[in-house]
Biopython code that builds the backbone (N, CA, C, O; Angstrom):
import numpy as np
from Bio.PDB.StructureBuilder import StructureBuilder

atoms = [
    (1, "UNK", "N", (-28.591, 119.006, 103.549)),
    (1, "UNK", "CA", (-29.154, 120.322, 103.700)),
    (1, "UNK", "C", (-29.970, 120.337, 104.990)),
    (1, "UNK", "O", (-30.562, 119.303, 105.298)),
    (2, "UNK", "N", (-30.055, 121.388, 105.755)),
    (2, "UNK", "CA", (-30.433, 121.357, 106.964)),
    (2, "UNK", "C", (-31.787, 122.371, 106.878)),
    (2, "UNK", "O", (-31.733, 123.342, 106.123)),
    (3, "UNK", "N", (-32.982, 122.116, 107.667)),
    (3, "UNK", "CA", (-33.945, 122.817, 108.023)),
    (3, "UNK", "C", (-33.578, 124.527, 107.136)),
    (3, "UNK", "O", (-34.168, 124.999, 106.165)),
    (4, "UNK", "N", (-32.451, 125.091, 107.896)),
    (4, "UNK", "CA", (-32.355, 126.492, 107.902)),
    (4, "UNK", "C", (-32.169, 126.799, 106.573)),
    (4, "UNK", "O", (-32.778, 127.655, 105.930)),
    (5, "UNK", "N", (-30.913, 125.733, 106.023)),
    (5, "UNK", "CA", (-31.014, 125.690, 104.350)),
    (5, "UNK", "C", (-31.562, 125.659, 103.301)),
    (5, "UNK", "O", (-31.068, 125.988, 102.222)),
    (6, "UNK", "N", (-33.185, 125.061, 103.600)),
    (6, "UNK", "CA", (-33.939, 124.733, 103.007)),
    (6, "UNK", "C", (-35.043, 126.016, 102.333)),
    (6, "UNK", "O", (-35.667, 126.667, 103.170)),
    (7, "UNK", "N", (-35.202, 126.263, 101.226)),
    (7, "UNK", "CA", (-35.902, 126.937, 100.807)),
    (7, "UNK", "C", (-37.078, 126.814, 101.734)),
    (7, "UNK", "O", (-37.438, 125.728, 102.189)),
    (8, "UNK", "N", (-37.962, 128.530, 102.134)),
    (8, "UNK", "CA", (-39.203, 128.480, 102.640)),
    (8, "UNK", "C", (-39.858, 128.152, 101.960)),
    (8, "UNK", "O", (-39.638, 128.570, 100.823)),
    (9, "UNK", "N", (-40.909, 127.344, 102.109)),
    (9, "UNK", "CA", (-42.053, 127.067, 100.573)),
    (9, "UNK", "C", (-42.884, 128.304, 101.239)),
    (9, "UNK", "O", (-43.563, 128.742, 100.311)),
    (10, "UNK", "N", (-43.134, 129.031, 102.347)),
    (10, "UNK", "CA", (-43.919, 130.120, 101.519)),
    (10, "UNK", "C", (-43.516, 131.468, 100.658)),
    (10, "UNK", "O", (-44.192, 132.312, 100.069)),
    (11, "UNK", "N", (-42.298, 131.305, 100.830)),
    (11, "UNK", "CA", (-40.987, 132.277, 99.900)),
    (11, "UNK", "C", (-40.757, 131.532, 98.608)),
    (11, "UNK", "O", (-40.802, 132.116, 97.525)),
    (12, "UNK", "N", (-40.543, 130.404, 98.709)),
    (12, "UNK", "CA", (-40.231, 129.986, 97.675)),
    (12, "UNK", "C", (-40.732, 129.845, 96.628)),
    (12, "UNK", "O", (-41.686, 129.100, 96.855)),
    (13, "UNK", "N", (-40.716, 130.157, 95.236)),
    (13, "UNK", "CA", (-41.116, 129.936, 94.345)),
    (13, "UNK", "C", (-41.407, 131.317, 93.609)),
    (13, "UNK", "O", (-40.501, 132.065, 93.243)),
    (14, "UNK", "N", (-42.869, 131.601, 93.414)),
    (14, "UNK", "CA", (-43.236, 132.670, 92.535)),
    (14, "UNK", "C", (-42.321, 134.075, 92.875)),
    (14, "UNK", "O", (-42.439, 134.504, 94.022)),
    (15, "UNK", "N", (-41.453, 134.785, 91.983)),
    (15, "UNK", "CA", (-40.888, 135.811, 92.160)),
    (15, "UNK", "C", (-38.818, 135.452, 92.229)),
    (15, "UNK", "O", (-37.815, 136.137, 92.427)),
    (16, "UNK", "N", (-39.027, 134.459, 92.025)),
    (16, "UNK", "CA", (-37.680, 133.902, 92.969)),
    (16, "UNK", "C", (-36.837, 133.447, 91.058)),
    (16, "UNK", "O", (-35.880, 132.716, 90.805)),
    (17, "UNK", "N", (-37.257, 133.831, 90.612)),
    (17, "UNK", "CA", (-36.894, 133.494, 88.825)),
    (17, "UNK", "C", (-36.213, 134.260, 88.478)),
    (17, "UNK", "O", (-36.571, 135.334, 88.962)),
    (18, "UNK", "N", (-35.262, 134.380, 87.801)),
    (18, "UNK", "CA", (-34.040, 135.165, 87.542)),
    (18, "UNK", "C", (-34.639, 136.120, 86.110)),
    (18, "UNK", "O", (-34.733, 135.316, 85.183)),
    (19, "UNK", "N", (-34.908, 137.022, 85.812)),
    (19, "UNK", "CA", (-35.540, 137.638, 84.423)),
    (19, "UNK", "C", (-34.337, 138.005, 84.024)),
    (19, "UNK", "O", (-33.330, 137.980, 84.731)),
    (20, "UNK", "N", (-34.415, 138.453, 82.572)),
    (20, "UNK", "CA", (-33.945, 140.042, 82.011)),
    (20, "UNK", "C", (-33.794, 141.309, 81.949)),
    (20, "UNK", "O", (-33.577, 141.382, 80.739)),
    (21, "UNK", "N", (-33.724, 142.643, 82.407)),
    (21, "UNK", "CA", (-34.342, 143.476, 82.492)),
    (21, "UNK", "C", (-33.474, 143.986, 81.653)),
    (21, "UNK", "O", (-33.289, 144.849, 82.512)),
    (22, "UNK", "N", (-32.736, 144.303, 80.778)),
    (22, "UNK", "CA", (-31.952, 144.695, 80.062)),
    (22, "UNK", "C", (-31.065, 144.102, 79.526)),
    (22, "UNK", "O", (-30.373, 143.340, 80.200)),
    (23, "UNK", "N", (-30.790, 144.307, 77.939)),
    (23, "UNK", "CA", (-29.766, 143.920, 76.931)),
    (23, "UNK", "C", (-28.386, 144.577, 77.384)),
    (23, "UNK", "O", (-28.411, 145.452, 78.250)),
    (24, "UNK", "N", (-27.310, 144.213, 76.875)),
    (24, "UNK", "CA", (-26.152, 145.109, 76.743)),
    (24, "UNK", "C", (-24.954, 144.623, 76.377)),
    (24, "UNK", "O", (-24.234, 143.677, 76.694)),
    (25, "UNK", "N", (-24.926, 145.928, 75.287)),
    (25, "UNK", "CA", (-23.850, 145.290, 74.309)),
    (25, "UNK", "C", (-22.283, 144.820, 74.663)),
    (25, "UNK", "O", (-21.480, 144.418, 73.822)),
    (26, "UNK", "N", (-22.043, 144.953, 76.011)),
    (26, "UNK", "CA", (-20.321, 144.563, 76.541)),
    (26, "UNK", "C", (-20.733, 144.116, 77.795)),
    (26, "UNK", "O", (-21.880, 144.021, 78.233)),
    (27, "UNK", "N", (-19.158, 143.728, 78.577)),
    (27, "UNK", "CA", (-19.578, 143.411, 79.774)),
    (27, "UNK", "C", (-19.064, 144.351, 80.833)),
    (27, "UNK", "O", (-19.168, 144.087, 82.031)),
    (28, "UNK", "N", (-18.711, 145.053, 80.539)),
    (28, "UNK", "CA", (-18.210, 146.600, 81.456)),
    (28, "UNK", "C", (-19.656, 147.171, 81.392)),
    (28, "UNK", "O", (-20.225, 147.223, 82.483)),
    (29, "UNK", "N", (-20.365, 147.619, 80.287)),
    (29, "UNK", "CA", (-22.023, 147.822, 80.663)),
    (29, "UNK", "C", (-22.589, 147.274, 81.481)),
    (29, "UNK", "O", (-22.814, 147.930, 82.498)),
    (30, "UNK", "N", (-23.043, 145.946, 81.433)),
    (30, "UNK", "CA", (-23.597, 144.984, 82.004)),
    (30, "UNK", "C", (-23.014, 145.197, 83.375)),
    (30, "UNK", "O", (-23.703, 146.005, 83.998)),
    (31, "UNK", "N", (-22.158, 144.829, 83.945)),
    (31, "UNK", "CA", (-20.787, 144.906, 85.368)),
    (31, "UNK", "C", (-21.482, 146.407, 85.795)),
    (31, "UNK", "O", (-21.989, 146.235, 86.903)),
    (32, "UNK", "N", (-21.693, 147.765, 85.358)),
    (32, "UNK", "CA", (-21.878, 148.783, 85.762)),
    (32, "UNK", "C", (-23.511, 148.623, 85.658)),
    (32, "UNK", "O", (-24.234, 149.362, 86.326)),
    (33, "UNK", "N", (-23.746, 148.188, 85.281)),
    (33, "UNK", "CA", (-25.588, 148.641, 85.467)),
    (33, "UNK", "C", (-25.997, 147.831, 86.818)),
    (33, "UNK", "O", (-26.669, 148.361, 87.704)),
    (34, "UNK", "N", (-25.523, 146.493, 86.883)),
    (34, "UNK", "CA", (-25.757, 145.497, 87.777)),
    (34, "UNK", "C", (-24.975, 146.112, 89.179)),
    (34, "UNK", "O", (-25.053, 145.480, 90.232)),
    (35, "UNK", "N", (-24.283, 147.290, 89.098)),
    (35, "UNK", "CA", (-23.501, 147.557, 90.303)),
    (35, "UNK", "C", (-24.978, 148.508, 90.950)),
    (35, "UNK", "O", (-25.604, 148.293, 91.987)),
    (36, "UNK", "N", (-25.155, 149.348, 90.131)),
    (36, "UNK", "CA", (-26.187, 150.410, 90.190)),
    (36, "UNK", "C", (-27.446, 150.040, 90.421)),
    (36, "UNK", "O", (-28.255, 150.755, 91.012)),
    (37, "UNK", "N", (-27.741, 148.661, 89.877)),
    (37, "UNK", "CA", (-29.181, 148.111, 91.013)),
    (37, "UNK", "C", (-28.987, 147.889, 92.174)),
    (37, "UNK", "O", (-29.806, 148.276, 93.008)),
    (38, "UNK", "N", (-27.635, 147.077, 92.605)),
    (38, "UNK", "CA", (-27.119, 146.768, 93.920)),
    (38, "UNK", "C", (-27.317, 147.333, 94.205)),
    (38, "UNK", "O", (-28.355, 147.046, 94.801)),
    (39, "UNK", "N", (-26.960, 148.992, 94.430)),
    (39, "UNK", "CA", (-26.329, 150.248, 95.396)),
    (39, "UNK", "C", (-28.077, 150.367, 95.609)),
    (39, "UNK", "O", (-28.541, 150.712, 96.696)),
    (40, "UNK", "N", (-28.731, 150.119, 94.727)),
    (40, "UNK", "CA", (-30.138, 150.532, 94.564)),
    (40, "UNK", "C", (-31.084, 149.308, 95.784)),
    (40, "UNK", "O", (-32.131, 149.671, 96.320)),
    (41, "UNK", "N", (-30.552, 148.088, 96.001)),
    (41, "UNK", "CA", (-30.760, 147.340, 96.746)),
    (41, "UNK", "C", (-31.818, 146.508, 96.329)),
    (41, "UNK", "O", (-32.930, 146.395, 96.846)),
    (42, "UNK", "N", (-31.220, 145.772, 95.050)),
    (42, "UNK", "CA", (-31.854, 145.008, 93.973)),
    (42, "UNK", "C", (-30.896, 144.124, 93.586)),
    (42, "UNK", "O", (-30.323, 144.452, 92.547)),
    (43, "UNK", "N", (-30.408, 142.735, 94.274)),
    (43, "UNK", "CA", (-29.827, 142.089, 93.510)),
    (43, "UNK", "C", (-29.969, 141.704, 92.252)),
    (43, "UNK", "O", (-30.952, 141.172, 91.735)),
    (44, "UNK", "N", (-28.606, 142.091, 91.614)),
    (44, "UNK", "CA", (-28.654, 141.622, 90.136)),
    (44, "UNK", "C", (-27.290, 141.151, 89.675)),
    (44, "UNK", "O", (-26.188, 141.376, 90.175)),
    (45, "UNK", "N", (-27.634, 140.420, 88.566)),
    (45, "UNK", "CA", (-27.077, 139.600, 87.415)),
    (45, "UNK", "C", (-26.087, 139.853, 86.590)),
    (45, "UNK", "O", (-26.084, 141.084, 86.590)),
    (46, "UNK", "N", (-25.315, 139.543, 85.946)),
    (46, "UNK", "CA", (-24.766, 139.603, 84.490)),
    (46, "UNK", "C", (-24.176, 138.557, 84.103)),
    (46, "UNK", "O", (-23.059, 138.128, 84.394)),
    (47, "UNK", "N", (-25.279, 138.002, 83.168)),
    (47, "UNK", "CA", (-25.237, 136.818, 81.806)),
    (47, "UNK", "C", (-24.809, 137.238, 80.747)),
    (47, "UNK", "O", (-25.263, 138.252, 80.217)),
    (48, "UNK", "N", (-23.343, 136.145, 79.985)),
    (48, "UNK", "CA", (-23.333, 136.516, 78.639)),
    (48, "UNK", "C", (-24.212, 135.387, 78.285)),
    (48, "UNK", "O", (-24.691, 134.417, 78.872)),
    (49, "UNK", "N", (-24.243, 135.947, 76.965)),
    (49, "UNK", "CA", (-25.193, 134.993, 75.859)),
    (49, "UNK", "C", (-23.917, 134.358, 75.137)),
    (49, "UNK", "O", (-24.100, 133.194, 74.782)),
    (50, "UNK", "N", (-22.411, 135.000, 74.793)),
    (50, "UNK", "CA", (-21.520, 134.860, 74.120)),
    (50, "UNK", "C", (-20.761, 132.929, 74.383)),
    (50, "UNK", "O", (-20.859, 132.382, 75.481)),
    (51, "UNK", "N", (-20.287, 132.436, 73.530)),
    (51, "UNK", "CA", (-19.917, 131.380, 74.001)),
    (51, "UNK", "C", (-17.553, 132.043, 73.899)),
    (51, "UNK", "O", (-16.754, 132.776, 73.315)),
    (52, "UNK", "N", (-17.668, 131.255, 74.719)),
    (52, "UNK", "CA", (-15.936, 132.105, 74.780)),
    (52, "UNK", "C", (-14.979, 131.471, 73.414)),
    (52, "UNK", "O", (-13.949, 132.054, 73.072)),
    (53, "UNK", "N", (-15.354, 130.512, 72.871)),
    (53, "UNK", "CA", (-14.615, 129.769, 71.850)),
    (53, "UNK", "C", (-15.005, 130.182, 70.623)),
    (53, "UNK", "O", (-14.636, 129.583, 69.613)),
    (54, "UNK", "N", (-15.918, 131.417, 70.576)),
    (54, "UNK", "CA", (-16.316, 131.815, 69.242)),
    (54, "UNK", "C", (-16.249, 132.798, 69.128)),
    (54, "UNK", "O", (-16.574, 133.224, 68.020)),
    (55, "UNK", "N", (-15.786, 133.811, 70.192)),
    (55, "UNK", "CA", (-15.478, 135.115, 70.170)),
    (55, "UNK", "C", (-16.694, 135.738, 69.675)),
    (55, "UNK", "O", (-17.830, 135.488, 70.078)),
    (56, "UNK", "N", (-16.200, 137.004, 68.294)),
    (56, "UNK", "CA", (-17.466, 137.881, 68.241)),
    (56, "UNK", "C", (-18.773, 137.562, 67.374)),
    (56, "UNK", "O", (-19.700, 138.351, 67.191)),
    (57, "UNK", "N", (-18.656, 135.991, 66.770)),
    (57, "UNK", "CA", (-19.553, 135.304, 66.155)),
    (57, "UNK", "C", (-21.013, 135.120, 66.749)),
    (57, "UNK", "O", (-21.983, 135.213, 65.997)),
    (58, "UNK", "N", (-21.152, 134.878, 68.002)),
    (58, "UNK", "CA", (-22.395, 135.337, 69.036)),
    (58, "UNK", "C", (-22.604, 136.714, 68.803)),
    (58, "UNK", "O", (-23.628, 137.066, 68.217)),
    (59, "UNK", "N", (-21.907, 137.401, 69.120)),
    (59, "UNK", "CA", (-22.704, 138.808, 68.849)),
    (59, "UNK", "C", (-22.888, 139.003, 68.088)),
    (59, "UNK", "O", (-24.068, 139.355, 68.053)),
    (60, "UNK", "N", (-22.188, 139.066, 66.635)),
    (60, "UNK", "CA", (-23.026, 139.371, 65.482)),
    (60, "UNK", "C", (-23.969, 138.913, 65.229)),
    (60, "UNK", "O", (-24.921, 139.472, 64.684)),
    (61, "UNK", "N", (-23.864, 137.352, 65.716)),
    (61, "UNK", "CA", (-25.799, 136.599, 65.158)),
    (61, "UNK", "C", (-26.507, 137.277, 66.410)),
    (61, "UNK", "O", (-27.642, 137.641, 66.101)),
    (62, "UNK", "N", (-26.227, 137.515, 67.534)),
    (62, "UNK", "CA", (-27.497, 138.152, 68.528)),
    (62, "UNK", "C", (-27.716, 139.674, 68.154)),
    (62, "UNK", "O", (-28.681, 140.338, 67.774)),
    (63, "UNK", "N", (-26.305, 139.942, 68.450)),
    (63, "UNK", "CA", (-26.693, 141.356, 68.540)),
    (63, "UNK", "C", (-26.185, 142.150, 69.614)),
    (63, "UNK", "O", (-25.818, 143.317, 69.482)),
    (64, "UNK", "N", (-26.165, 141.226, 71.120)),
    (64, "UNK", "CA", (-25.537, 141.916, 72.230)),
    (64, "UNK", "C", (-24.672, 140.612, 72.455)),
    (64, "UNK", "O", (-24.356, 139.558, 71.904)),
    (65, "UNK", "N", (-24.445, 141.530, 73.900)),
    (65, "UNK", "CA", (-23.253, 140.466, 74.580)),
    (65, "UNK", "C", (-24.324, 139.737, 75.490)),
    (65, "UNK", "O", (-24.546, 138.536, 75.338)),
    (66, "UNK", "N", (-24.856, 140.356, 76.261)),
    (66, "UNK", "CA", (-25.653, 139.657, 77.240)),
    (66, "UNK", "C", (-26.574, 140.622, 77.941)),
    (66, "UNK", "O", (-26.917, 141.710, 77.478)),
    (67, "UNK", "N", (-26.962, 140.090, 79.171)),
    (67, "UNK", "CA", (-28.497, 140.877, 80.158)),
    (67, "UNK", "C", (-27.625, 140.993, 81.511)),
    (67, "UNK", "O", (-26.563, 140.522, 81.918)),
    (68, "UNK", "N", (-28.522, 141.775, 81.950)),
    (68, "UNK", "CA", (-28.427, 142.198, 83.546)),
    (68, "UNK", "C", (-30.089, 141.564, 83.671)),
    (68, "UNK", "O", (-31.065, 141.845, 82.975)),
    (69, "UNK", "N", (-29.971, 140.615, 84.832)),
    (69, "UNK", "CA", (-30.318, 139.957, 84.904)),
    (69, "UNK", "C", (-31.017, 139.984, 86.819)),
    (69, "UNK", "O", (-30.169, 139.817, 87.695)),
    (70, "UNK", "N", (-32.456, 140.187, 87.240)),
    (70, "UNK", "CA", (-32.636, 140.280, 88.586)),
    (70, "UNK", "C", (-33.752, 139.036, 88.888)),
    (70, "UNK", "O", (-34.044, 138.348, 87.910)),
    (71, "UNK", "N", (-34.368, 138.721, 90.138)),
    (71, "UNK", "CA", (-35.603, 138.283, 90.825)),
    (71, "UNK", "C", (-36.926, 138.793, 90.139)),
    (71, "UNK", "O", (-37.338, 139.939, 90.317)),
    (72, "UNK", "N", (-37.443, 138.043, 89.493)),
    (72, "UNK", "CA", (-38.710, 138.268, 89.129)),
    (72, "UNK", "C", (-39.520, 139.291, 89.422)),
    (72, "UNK", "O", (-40.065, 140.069, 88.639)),
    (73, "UNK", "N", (-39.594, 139.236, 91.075)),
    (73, "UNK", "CA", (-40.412, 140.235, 91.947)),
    (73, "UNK", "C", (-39.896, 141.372, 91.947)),
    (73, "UNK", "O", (-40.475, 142.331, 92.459)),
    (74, "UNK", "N", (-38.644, 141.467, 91.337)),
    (74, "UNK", "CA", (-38.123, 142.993, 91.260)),
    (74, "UNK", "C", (-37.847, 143.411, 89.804)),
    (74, "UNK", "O", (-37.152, 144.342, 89.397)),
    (75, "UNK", "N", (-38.428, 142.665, 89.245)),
    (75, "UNK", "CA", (-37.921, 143.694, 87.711)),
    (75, "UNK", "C", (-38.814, 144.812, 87.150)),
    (75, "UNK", "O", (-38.437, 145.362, 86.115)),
    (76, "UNK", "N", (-39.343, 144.991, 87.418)),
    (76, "UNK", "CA", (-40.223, 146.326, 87.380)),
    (76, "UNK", "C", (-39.566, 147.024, 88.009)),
    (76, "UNK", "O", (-39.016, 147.865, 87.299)),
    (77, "UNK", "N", (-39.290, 147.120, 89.229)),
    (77, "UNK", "CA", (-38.264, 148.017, 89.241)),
    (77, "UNK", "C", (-37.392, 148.660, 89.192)),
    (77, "UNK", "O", (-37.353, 149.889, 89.149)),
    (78, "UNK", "N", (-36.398, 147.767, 89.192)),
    (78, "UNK", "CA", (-35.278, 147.833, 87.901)),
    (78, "UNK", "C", (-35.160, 147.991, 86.840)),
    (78, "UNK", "O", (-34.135, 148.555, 86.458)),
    (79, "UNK", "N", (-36.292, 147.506, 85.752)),
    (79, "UNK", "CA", (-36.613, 148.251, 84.509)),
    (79, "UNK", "C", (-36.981, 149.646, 84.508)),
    (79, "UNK", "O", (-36.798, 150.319, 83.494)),
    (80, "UNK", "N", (-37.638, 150.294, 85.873)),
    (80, "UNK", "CA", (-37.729, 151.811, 85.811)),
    (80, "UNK", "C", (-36.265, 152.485, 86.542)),
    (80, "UNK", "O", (-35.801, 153.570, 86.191)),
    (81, "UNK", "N", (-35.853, 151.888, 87.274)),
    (81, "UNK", "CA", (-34.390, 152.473, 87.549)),
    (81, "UNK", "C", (-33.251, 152.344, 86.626)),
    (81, "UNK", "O", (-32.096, 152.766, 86.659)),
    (82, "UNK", "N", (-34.128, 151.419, 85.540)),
    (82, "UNK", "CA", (-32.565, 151.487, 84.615)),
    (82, "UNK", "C", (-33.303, 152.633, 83.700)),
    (82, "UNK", "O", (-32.694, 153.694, 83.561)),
    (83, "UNK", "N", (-34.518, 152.486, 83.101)),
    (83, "UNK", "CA", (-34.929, 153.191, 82.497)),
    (83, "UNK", "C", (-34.484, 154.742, 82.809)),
    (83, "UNK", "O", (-34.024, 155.478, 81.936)),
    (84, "UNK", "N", (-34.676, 155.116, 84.111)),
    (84, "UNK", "CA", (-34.107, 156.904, 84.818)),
    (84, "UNK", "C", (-32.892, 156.888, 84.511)),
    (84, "UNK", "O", (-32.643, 157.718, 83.637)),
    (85, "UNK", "N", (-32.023, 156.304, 84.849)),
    (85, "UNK", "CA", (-30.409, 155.982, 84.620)),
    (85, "UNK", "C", (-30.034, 156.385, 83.264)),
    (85, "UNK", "O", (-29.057, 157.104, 83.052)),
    (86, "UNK", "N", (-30.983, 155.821, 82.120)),
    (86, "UNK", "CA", (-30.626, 156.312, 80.994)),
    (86, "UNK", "C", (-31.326, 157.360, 80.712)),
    (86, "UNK", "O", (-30.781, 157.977, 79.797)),
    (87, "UNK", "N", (-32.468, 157.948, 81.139)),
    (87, "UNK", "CA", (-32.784, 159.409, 80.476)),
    (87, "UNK", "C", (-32.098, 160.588, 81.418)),
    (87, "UNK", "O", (-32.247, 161.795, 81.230)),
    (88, "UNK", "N", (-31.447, 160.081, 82.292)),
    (88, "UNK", "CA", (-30.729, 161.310, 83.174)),
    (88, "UNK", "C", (-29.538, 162.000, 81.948)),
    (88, "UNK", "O", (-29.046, 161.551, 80.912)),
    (89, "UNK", "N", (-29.447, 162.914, 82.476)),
    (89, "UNK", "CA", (-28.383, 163.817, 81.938)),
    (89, "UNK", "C", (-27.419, 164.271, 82.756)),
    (89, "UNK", "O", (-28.020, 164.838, 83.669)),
    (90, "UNK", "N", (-26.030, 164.356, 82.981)),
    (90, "UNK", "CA", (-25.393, 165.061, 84.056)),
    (90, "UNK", "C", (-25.496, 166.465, 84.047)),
    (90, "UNK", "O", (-25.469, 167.023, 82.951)),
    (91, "UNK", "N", (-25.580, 166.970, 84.820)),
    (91, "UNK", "CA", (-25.329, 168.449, 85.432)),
    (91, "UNK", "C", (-23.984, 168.982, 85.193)),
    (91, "UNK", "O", (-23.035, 168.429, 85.750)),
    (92, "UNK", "N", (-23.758, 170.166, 84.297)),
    (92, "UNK", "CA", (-22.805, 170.875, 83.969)),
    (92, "UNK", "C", (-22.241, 171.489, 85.235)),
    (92, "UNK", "O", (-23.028, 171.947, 86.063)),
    (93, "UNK", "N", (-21.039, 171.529, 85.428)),
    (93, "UNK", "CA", (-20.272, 171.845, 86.986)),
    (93, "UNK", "C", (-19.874, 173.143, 86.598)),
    (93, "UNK", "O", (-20.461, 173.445, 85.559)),
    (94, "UNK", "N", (-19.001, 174.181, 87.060)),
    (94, "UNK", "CA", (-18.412, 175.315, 87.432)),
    (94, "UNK", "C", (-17.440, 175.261, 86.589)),
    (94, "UNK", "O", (-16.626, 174.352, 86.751)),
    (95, "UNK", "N", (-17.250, 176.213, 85.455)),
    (95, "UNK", "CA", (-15.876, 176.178, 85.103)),
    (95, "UNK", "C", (-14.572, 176.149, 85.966)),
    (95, "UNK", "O", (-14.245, 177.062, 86.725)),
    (96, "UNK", "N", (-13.747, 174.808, 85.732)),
    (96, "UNK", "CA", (-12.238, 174.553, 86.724)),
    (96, "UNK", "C", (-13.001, 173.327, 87.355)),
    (96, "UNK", "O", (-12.199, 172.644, 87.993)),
    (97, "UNK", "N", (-13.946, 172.952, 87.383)),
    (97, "UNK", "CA", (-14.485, 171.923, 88.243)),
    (97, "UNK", "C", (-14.366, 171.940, 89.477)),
    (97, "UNK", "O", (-13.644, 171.213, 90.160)),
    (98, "UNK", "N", (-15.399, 173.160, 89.976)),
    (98, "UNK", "CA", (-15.343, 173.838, 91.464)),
    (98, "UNK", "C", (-14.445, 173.563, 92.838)),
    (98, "UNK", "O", (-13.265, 173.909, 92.791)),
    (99, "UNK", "N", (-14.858, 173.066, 93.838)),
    (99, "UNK", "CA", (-14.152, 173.347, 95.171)),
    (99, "UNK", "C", (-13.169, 171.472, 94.906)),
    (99, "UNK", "O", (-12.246, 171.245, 95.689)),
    (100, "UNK", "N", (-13.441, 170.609, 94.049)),
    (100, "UNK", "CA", (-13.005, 169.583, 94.475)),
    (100, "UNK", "C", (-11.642, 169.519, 94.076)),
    (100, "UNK", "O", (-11.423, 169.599, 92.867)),
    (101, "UNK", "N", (-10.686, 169.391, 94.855)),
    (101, "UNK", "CA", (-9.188, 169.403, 94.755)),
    (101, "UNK", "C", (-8.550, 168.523, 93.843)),
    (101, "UNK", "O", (-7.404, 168.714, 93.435)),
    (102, "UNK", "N", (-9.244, 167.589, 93.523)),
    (102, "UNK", "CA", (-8.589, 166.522, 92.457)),
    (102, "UNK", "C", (-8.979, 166.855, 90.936)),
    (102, "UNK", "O", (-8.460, 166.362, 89.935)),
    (103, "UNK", "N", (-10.380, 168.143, 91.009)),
    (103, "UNK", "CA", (-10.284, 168.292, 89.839)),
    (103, "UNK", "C", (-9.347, 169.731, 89.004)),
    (103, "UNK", "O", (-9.110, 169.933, 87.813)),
    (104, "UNK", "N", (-9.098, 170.297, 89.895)),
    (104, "UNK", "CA", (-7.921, 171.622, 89.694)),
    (104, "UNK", "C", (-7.032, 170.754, 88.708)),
    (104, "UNK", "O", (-7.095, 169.545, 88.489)),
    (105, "UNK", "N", (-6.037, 171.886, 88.081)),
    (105, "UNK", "CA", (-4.527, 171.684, 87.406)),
    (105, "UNK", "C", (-3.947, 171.446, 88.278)),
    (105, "UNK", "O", (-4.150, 171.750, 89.453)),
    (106, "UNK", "N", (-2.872, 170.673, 87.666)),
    (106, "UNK", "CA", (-1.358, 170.409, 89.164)),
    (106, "UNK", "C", (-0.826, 171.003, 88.649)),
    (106, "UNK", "O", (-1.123, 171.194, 87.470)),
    (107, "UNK", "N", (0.304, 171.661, 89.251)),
    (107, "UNK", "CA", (1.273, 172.634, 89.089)),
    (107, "UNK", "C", (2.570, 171.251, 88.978)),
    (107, "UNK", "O", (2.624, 170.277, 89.728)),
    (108, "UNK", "N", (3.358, 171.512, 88.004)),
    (108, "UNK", "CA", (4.669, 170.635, 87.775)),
    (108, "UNK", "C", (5.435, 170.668, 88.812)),
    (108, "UNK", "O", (5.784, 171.713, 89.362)),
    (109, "UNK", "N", (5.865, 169.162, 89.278)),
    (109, "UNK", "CA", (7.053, 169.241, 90.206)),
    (109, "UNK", "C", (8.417, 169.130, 89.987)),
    (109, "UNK", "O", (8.836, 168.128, 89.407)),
    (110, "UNK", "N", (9.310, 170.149, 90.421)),
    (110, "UNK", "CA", (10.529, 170.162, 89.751)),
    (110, "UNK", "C", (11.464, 169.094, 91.035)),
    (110, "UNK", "O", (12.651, 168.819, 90.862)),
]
sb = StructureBuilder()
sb.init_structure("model")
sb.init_model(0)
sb.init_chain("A")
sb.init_seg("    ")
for serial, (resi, resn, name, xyz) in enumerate(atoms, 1):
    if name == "N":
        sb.init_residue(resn, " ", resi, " ")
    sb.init_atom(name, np.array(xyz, "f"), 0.0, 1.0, " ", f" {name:<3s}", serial, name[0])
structure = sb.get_structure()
């Protein structure tokens, strides 16, 4: 390992710990929440808890599948960006699903 490789010790350490910030019951959840901190510019995680040779026997004794999982120093914030994420509601669009062309009817091609 070279100088540059080397962890900073004044970076290193406190904050640098991988937390929890959320449960979730699949891994398409987990995969989409962890995309949505990214975009948010929060590296993050997704841990199963599941072992693969026992299938859904882990989850029933846990309960979930696994966490989304970030940096210490950032889970507060991510616990409030996941937190908004889930009390948002979408916005009802235009009946026909306005100007966007992919959401119109297609007309059949003969």
């Amino acid at each position: 390992m070279t100088k540059r490789d080397a962890p900073d010790a004044e970076t290193a350490g406190a904050g640098d710990r991988l937390v929890s910030v959320r449960r979730v019951d699949d891994e398409a959840t987990g995969l989409m929440l962890a995309e949505f901190l990214r975009d948010q510019g929060i590296e993050a995680n997704v841990h199963t808890v599941r072992m693969p040779w026992l299938g859904g026997v882990e989850l029933m004794q846990r309960g979930f599948w696994g966490h989304v999982e970030v940096l210490e120093r950032e889970a507060d914030r991510a616990r409030s960006l996941l937190d908004d994420f889930y009390a948002a509601h979408p916005e009802p669009g235009p009946p026909g699903g306005g100007d966007d062309p992919e959401d119109k009817p297609r007309k059949a091609r003969r």
